[in-house]
C-alpha positions as CSV (number, residue, x, y, z in Angstrom):
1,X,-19.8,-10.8,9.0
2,X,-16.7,-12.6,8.1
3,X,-13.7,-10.7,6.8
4,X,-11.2,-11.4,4.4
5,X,-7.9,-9.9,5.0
6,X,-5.9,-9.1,2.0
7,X,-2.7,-9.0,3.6
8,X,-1.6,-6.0,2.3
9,X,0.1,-4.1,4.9
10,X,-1.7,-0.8,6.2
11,X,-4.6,-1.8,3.8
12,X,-6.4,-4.0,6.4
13,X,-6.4,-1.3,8.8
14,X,-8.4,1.2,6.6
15,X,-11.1,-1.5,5.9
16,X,-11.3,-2.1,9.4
17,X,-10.6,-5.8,9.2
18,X,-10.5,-6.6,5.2
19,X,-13.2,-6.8,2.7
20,X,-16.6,-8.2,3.8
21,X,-16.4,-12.0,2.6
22,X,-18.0,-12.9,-1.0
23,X,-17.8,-9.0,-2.4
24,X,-17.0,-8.1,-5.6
25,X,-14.4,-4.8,-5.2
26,X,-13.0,-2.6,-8.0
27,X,-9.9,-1.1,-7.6
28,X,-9.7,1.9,-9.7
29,X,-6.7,4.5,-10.6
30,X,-4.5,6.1,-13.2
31,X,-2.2,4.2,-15.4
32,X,1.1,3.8,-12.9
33,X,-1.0,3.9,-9.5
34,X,-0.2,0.4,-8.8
35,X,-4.0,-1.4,-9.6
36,X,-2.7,-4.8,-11.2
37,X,0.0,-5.0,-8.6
38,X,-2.1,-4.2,-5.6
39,X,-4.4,-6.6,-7.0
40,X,-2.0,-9.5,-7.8
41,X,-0.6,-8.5,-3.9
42,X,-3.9,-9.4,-2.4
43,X,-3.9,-13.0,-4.3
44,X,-0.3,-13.5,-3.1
45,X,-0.6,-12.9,0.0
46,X,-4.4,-15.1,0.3
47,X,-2.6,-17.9,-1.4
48,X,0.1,-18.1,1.5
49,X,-2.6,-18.2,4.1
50,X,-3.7,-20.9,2.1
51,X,-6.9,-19.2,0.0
52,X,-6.5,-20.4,-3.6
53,X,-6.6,-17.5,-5.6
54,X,-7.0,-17.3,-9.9
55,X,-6.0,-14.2,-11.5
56,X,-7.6,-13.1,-14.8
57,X,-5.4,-10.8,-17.0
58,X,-7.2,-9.4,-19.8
59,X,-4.6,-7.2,-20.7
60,X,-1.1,-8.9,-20.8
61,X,-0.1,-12.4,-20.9
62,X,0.0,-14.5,-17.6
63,X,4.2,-15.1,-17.8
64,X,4.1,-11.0,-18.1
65,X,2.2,-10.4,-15.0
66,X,4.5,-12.7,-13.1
67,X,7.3,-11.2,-14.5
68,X,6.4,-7.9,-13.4
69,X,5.5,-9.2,-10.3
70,X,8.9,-10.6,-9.6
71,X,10.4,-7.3,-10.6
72,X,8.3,-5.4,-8.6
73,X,8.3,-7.7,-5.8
74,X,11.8,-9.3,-5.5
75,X,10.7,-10.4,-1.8
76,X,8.4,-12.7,-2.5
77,X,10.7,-15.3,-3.5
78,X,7.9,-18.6,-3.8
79,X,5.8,-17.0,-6.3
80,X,6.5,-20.1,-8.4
81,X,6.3,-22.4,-5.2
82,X,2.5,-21.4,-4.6
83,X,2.2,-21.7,-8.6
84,X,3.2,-25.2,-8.0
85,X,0.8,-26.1,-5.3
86,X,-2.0,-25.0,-7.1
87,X,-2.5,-21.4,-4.4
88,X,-2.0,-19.2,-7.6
89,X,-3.3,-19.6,-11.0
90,X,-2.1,-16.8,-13.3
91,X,-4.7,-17.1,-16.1
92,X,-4.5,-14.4,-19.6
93,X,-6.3,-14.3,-22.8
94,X,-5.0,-12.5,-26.0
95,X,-6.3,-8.8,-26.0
96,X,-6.1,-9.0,-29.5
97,X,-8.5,-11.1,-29.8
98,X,-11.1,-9.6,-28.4
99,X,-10.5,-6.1,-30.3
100,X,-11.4,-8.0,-33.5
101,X,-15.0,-9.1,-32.4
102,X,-17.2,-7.9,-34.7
103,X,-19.7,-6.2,-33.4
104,X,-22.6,-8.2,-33.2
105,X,-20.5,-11.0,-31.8
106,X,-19.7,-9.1,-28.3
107,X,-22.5,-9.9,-26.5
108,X,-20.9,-13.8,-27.5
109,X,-17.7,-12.9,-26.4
110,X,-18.3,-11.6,-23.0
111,X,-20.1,-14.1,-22.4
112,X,-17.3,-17.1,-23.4
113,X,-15.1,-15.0,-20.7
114,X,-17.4,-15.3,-18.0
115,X,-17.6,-18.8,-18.8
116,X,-13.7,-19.5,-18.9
117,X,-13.3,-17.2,-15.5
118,X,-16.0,-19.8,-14.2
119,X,-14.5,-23.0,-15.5
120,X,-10.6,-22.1,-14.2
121,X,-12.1,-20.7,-11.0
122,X,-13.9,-23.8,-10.7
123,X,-10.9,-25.9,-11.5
124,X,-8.6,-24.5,-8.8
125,X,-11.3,-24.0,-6.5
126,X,-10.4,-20.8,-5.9
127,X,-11.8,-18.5,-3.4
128,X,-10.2,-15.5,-4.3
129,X,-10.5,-13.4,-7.9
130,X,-8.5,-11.2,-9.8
131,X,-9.6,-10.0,-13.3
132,X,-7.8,-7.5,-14.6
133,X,-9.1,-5.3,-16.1
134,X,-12.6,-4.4,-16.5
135,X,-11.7,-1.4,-18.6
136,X,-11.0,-4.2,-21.9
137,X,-14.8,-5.2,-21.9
138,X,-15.9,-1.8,-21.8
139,X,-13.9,-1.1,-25.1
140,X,-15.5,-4.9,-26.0
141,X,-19.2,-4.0,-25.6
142,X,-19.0,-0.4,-26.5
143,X,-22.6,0.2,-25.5
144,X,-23.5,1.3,-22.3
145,X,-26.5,-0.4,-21.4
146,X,-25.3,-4.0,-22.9
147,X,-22.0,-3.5,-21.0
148,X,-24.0,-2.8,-17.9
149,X,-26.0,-5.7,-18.1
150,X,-23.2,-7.7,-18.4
151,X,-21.4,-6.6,-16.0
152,X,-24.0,-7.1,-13.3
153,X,-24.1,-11.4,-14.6
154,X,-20.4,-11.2,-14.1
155,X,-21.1,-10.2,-10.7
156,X,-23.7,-12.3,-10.6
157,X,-21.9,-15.2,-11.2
158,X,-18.8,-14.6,-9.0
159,X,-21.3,-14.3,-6.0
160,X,-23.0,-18.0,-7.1
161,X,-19.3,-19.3,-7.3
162,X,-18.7,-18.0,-3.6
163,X,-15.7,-15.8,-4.4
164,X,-14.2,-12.5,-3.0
165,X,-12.6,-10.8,-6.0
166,X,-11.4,-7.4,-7.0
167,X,-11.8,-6.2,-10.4
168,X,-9.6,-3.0,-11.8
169,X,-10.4,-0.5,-13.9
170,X,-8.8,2.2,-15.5
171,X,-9.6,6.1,-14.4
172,X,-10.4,8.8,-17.1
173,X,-8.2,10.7,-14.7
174,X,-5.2,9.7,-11.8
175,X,-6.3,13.3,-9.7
176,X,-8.3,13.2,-7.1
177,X,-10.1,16.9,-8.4
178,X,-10.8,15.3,-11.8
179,X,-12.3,12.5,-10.1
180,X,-15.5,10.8,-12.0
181,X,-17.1,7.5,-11.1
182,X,-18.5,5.6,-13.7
183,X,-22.1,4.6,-13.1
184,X,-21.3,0.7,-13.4
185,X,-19.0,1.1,-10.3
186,X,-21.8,1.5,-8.0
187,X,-23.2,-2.2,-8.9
188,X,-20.1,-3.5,-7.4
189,X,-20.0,-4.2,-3.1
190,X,-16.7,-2.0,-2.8
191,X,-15.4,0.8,-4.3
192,X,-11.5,1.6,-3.9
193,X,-9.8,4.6,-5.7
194,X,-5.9,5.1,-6.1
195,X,-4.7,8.5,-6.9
196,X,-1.8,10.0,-8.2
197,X,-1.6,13.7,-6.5
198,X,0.9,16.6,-7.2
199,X,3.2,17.4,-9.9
200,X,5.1,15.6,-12.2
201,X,8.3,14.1,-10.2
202,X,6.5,15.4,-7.4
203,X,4.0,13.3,-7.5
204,X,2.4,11.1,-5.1
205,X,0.2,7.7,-4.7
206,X,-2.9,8.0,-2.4
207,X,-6.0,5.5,-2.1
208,X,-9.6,6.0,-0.6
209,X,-12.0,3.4,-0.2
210,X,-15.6,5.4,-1.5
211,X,-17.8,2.4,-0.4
212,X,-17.9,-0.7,1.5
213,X,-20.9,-2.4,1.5
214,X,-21.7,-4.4,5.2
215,X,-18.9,-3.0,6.3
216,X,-17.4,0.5,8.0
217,X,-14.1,2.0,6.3
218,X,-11.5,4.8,7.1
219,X,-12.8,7.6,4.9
220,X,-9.6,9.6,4.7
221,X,-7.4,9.4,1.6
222,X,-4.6,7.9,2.5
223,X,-0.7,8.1,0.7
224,X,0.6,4.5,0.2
225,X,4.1,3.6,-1.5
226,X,5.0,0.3,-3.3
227,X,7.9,-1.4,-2.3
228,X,10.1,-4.4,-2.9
229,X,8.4,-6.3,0.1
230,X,5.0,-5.3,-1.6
231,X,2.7,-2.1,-0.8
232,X,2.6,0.3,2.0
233,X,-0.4,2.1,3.2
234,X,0.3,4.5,5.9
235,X,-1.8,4.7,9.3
236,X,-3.4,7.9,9.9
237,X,-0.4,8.3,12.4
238,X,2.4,8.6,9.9
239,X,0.1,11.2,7.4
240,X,1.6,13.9,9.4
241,X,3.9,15.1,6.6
242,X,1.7,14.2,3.8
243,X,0.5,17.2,1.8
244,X,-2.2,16.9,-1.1
């Protein structure tokens, strides 16, 4: 099976490789655990291996999540330059607009994004995916079943464009003890959580990857840090002084 790496240092090694090729991943966590920068990390650093990458923010405007990229990232100075070259497509739609479907026009709706996530993916023949986040057409569909159902010809049709993407999605809770998976996350290939642990300024970033379809993972949770040059995961090694 062929691998994707995503770059990310420390993140590779826990996946033993990268991400099996053509799955569809959700990153999960907490508001502040990192997800849309982890996420916007993997596209970065696919796009200067030269994998075209799109990402889809559902959530905030495309010139906001390459602002806070910058910020958050002041080392990776050619975030414009791989803009340019067409290696990074930073796509958004209004959130607004979507909270005023009525609700016999969601079905309609979800089905116009999966259309304009195929249609720009298409366009920069992209093989790497970023939509962020899943969590906005939940609130969308607002019925369980319907949103399962379309979730699975979302999948569907990022497999038939021959993408590997991660989707995010937001946690009811960032603790590992409150932990509860949602039942559509077990349609997707790959299943990564990201934890916030301890006490208020105490507190502490961890990840676990719960599933890895085709492929064997590291099954400890493991503490990562974001820095300026991008994310940190820490080898089993350097978890010597990490307490949970």
């Amino acid at each position: 099976m062929n691998l994707v790496k995503t770059g990310i240092d420390g993140l590779d090694a826990i996946l033993y490789g990268g991400i099996p090729e053509l799955s569809q991943i959700v990153v999960a966590g907490g508001p502040g655990a990192g997800k849309t920068l982890l996420s916007f990390e993997f596209l970065y650093k696919n796009a200067k291996m030269g994998n075209p990458g799109v990402f889809f923010a559902l959530e905030e405007t495309a010139n906001k999540v390459i602002e806070n990229a910058k910020s958050a990232f002041p080392s990776f100075e050619d975030i414009d330059e791989l803009i340019d070259k067409g290696l990074l497509t930073i796509n958004s739609e209004d959130p607004a607009s979507h909270l005023q479907q009525t609700e016999g026009s969601t079905t309609y709706e979800f089905g116009r994004i999966i259309s304009d996530i195929e249609a720009i993916v298409s366009s920069a023949k992209a093989t790497r995916v970023v939509i962020d986040s899943i969590s906005l057409l939940d609130i969308l569909v607002n019925d369980p079943l319907t949103y399962r159902r379309s979730m699975l010809a979302l999948i569907s049709n990022l497999r038939r464009m021959g993408v590997t993407s991660i989707l995010t999605a937001e946690l009811s809770s960032p603790e590992r003890a409150k932990l509860e998976f949602k039942s559509e996350f077990f349609i997707f290939d790959g299943i990564i959580i990201m934890y916030q642990v301890g006490e208020e300024e105490k507190r502490k970033l961890a990840m676990e990857v719960i599933k890895m379809r085709g492929n064997k993972h590291s099954f400890v949770t493991t503490p990562y840090e974001i820095t300026p040059r991008g994310f940190k995961v820490y080898a089993a090694e350097e978890q010597q002084t990490f307490k949970y």
